[in-house]
C-alpha positions in Angstrom: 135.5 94.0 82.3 132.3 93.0 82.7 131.6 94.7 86.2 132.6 98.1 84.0 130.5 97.6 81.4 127.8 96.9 83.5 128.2 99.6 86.2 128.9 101.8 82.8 125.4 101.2 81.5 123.2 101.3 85.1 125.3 105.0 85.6 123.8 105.7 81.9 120.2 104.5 82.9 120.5 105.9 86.3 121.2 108.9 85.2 118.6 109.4 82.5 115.8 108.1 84.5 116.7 110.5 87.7 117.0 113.1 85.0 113.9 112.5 83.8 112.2 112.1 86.5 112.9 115.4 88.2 112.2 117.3 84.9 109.2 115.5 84.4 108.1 115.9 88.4 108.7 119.6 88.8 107.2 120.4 85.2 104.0 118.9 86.6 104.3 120.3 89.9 104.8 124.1 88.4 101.8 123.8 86.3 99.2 122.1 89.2 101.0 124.7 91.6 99.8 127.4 88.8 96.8 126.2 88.1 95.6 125.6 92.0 96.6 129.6 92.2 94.1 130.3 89.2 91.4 128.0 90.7 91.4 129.2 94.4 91.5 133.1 93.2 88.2 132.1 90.4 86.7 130.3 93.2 86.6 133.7 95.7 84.9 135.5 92.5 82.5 132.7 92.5 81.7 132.5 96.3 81.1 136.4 96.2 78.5 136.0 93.6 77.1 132.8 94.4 76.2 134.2 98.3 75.4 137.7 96.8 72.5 135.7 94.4 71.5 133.2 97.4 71.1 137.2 99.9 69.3 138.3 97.3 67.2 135.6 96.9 66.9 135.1 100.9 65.7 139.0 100.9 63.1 138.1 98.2 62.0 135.1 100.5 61.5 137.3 103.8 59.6 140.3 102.0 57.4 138.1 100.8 56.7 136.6 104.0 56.2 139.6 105.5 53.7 141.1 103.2 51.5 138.2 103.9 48.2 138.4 106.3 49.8 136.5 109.4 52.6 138.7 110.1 50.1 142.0 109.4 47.1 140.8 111.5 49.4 139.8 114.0 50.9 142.8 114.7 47.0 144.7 114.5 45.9 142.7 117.5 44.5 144.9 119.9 45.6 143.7 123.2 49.1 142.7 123.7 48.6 139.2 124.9 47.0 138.6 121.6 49.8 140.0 119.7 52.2 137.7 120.9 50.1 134.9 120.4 49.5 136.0 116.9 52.9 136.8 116.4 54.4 133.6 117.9 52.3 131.5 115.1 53.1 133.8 112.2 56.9 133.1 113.1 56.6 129.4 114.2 54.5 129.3 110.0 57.2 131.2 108.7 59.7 129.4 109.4 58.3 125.9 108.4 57.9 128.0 105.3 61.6 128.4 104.8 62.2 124.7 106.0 60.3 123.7 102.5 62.9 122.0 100.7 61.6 124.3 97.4 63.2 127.6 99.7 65.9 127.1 101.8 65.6 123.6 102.8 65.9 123.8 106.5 64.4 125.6 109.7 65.9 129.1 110.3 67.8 129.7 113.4 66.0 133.2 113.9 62.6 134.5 113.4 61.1 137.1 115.0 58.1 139.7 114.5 59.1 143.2 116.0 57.1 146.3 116.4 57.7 149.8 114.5 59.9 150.4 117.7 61.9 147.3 116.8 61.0 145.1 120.3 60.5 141.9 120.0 57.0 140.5 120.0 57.7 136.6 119.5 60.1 134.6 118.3 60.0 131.1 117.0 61.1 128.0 119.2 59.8 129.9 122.8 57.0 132.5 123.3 58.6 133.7 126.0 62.1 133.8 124.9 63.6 137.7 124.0 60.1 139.0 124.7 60.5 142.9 124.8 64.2 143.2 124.0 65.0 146.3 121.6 66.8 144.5 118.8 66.8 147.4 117.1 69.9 148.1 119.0 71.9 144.9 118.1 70.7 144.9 114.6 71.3 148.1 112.6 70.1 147.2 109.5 66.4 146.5 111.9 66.4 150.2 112.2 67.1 151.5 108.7 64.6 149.1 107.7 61.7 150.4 109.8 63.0 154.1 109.1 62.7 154.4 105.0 60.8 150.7 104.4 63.3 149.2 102.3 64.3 145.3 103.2 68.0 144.5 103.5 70.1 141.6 104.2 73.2 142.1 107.4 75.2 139.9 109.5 74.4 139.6 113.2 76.5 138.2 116.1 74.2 137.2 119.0 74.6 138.7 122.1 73.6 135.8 124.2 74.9 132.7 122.5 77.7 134.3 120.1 76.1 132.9 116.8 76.9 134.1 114.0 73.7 134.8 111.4 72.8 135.7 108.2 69.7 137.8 109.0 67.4 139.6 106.3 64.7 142.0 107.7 62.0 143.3 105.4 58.7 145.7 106.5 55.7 144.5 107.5 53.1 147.5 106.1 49.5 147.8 106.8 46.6 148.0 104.2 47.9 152.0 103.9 51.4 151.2 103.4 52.9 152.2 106.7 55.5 150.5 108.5 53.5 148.8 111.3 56.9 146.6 112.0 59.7 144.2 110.7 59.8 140.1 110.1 63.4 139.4 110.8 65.0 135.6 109.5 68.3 134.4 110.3 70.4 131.9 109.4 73.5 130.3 111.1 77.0 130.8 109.1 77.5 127.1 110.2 79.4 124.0 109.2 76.4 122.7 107.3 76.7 126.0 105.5 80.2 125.9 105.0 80.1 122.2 103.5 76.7 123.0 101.5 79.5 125.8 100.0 82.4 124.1 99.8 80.0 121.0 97.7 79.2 123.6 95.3 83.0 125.6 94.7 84.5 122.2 95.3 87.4 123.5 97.8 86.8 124.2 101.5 85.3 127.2 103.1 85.6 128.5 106.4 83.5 131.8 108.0 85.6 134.6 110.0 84.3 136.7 112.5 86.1 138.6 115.4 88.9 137.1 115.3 88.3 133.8 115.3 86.9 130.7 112.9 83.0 131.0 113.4 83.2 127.5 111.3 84.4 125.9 108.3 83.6 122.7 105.6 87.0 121.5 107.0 86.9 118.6 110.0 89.8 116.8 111.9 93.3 118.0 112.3 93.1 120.2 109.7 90.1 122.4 111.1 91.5 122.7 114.5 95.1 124.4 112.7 92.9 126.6 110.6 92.8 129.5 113.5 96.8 129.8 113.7 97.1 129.4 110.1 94.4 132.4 109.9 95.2 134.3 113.0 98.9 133.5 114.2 101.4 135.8 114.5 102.0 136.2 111.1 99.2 136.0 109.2 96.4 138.0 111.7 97.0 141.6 109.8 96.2 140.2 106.7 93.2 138.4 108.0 92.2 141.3 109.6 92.7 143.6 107.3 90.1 141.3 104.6 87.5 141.4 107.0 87.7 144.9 107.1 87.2 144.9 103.1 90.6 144.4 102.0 91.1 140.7 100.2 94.3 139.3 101.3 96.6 137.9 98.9 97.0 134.5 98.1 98.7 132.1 100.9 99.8 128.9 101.8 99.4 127.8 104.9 99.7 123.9 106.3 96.7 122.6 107.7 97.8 119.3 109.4 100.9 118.4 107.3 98.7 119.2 104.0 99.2 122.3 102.5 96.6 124.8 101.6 96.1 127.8 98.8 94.3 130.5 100.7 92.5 133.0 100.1 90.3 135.8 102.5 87.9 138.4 101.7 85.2 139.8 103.2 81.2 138.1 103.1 79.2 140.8 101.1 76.4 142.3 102.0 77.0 142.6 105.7 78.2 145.7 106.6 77.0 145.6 110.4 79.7 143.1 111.3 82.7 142.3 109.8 82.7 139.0 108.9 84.7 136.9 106.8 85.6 134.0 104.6 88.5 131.7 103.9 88.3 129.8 100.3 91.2 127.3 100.7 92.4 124.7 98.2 94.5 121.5 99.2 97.3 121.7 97.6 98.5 118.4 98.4 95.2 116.5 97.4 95.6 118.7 93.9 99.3 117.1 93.3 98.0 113.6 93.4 98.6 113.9 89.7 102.6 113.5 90.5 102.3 110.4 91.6 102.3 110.1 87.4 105.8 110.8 87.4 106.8 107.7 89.6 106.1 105.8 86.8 109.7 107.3 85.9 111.1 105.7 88.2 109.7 102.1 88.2 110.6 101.9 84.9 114.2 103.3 85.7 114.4 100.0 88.6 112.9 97.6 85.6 115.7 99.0 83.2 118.5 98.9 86.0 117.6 95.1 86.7 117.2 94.9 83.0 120.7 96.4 82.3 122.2 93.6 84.8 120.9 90.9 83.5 121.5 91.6 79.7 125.0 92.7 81.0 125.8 89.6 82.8 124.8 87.5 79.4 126.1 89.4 77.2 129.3 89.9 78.8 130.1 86.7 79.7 129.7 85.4 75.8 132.0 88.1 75.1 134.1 87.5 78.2 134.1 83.7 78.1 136.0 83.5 74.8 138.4 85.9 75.9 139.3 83.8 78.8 139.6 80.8 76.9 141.8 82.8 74.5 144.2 83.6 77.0 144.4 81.0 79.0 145.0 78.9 75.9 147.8 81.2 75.1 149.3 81.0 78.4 149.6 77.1 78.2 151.6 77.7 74.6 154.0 80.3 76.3 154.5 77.9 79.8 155.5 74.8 76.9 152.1 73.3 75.3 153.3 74.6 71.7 151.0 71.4 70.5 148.1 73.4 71.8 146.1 75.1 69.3 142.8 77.6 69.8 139.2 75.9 69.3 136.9 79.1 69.9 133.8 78.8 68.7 132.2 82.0 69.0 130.9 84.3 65.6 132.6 87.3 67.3 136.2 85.6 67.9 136.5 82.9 65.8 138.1 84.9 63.1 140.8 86.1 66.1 141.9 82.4 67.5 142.2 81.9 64.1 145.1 84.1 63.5 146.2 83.3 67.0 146.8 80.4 65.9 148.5 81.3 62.6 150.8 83.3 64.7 151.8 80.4 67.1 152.8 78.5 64.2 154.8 81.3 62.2 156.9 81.3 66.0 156.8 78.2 66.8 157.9 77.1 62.8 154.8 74.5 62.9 153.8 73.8 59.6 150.2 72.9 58.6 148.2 72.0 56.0 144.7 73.6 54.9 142.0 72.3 53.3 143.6 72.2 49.9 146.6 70.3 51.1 148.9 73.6 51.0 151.5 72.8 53.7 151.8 76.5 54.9 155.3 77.1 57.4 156.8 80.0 59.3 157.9 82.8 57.4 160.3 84.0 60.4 163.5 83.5 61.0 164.3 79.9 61.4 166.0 80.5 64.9 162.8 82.1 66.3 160.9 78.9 66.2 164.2 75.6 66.5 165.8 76.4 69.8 162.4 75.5 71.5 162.0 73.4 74.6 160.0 70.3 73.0 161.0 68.0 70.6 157.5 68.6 68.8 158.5 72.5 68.9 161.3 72.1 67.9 161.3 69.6 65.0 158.7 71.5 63.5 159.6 74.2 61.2 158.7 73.9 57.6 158.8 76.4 54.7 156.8 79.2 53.7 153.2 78.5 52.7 152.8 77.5 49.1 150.7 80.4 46.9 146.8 79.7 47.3 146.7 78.3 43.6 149.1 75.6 43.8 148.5 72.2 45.1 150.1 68.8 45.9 151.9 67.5 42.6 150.2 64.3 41.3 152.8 64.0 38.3 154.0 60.4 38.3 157.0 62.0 35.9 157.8 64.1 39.2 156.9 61.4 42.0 159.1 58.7 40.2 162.7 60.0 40.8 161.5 60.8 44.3 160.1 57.1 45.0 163.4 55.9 44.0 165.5 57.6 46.7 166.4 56.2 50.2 165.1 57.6 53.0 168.5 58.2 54.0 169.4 60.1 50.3 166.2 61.7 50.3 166.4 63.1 53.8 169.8 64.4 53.0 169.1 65.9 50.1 166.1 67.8 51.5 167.2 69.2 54.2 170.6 70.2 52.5 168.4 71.5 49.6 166.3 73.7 52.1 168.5 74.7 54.2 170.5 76.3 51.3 167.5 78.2 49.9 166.6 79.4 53.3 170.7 81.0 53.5 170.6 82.3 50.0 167.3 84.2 51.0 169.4 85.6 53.8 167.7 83.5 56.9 169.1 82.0 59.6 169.1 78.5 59.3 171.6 77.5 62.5 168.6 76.8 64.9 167.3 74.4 62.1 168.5 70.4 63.3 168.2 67.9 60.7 166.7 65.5 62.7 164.4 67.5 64.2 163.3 68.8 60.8 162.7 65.6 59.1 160.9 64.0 61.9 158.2 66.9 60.8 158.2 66.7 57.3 157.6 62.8 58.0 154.5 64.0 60.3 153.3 66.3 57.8 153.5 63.9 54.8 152.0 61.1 56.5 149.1 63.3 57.2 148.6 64.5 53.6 149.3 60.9 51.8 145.8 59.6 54.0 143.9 62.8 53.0 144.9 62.3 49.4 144.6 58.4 49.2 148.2 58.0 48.6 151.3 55.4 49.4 153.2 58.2 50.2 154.4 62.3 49.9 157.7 63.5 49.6 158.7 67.2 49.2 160.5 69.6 46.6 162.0 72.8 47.2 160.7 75.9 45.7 161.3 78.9 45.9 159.3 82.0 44.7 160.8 84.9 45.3 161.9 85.9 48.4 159.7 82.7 49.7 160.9 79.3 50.6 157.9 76.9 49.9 158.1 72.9 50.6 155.7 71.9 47.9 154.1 68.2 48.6 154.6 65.7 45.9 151.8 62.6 46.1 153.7 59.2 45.7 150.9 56.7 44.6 
């Protein structure tokens, strides 16, 4: 019993915690899962405007430059070898301009000085390096520029190294007004970038261009899975189709065993190339917050153990009782009818109580309470003489005496009784008994004499040293249908 009471209550906790634990765990999980959709989708609005304000800024930056007097004087040299030594400091000056950590904060990876044909005349880093070349032709936005004047902001991917820039080219005018030339900076779409980006939006950022990751704020594992997550077999139309100017939808793709919210759209303001960007959340990092819901579970274990060990206490002061019960009863039904219950427990004391009560209505042991009552079975006479032990057997007595009657300390009473023979008295007794027992229609046959007297000797022995007497002897009563021995104190 007490296995099934236990197992009962760890099923009960078991099941509530588990329960509530995958309520609790996929409530949480649906609302971070909603709210990392919200974030990665805000955080593409904010990218777009936050680069569209730093382009606009850069193109402020560059114009600037070139309407100062290196740049101009540079390109008014006379003779060419002086141009490209004026033009190679004006760029080299330029672009420790931009390294100022009050502008951009770091040197540019491109800056150039071109003529109104759009040939290069210097560049920083190496005099000598692109000298001539038409970048016109690889920049467009170089050519609109020196046709209407107005400086603009493009995308370029080198021909010779495959880097991907940021470029801004602005006019360079002479004292009249007229485009003389062009000042062209360019940045590197890097990983510095990306992480400088991904500081700010606080998820990571990745550049796109033809078909491939130009670079990304992501490193390890992770950034070496971002091209098949961006352009496998199943996600390169999408991505395709944003750098074309079409945002793709919101993905998730697994960027070493980590899952990722993703997000593509196309960089503004570089219509030349089409270029790219990937916002992507960690989905995994954003769920940490789960973890929360383990607490469910450690307290589920705690209760489990907890359920066990209450159980095993309180079932065993429930159970041990019990056992003594029966095992008590048991030794009464194999012979021990002397045997009598001594539980003492709050919850079954009351029961061995009338246990045994009910071995002494069966057994026809009479006993005596606290009063002196001698109390005696009230069944059938036979059910409790036949026994096997003399003790058993001898022992029937009658009915209990009412609750508000007690032994009779009359010496008027206890004088005819002292003056009787054992012999006379035992006699008369049992005949006396025997015949009030047959006239209330009781079977008095398994009732011996001997056996009989031998306990009403017991009995009144027992009551003349709680009452102080020299003796008790016994009358018949009867009340009733109720056949009551009542004790008479001899003194």
């Amino acid at each position: 019993m007490r296995l099934k009471i236990i197992a009962g209550n760890l099923l009960a906790v078991l099941l509530v915690g588990l329960v509530s634990y995958f309520f609790v765990h996929s409530q949480i999980q649906k609302e971070l899962n909603t709210r990392v959709d919200a974030r990665v989708r805000s955080d593409v609005t904010l990218f777009n405007r936050s680069f569209r304000l730093s382009a606009l800024e850069f193109v402020a930056q560059v114009e600037g430059r070139a309407g100062t007097q290196a740049p101009r004087g540079a390109l008014g040299a006379l003779d060419q070898d002086s141009r490209r030594q004026r033009a190679f400091t004006a760029v080299e000056a330029i672009a420790q301009w931009f390294r100022d950590p009050s502008r951009r904060g770091e040197l540019p990876a491109f800056v150039a000085l071109t003529d109104e044909t759009g040939r290069v005349l210097a560049r920083n880093q190496d005099i000598n390096r692109m000298f001539g070349v038409q970048l016109a032709r690889q920049i467009p936005a170089l050519r609109s520029v020196l046709a209407d004047g107005v400086p603009r902001h493009d995308g370029w991917l080198t021909q010779d190294d495959a880097k991907l820039l940021q470029v801004v080219v602005a006019p360079v005018r002479n004292d009249s007004g007229g485009v003389i030339g062009a000042l062209v900076v360019g940045y590197e779409l890097s990983n510095g970038l990306a992480i400088r980006e991904s500081s700010v939006l606080g998820c990571d950022v990745a550049f796109l261009v033809d078909g491939r990751v130009n670079s990304s704020s992501v490193d390890g594992p992770a950034a070496a899975a971002i091209p098949e997550a961006l352009f496998g077999a199943s996600t390169a139309a999408a991505t395709t189709a944003a750098l074309s100017g079409t945002p793709s939808d919101l993905r998730t793709a697994s960027l070493a065993d980590d899952d990722y919210a993703v997000v593509v759209a196309p960089l503004p303001l570089t219509p030349s190339v089409a270029i790219g960007y990937a916002v992507m959340i960690d989905r995994s990092a954003s769920l940490e917050l789960l973890s929360a819901a383990y607490i469910i579970l450690v307290m589920m274990v705690l209760g489990l153990v907890g359920v066990m060990v209450y159980g095993f206490i309180i079932g065993g002061s429930f159970l041990r009782p019990l056992e003594e019960i029966e095992e008590s009863v048991l030794a009464v039904i194999n012979g021990r009818t002397d045997l009598r219950l001594d539980i003492e427990s709050a919850e079954f004391g009351g029961l061995a109580y009338r246990i045994n009560q009910l071995i002494n209505v069966f057994t026809g042991v009479s006993e005596t309470d606290e009063e002196g009552h001698v109390a005696a079975s009230q069944a059938p006479a036979a059910a409790g003489w036949g026994g096997g032990s003399e003790e058993a057997a001898g022992a029937a007595a009658a009915p209990a005496a009412d609750a508000g009657t007690g032994p009779i300390d009359d010496p008027s009473v206890a004088g005819p009784l002292a003056a009787e023979s054992d012999e006379a008295y035992g006699a008369r007794i049992y005949q006396e008994y025997t015949a009030a027992k047959q006239a209330a229609g009781e079977d008095v046959s398994g009732i011996p004499q001997e056996r009989f007297l031998k306990r009403l000797e017991g009995n009144g022995k027992a009551l003349a040293q709680k009452h102080g007497c020299a003796s008790v002897r016994f009358i018949v009563e009867v009340r009733g249908a109720q056949v009551v021995l009542r004790p008479v104190l001899l003194r």
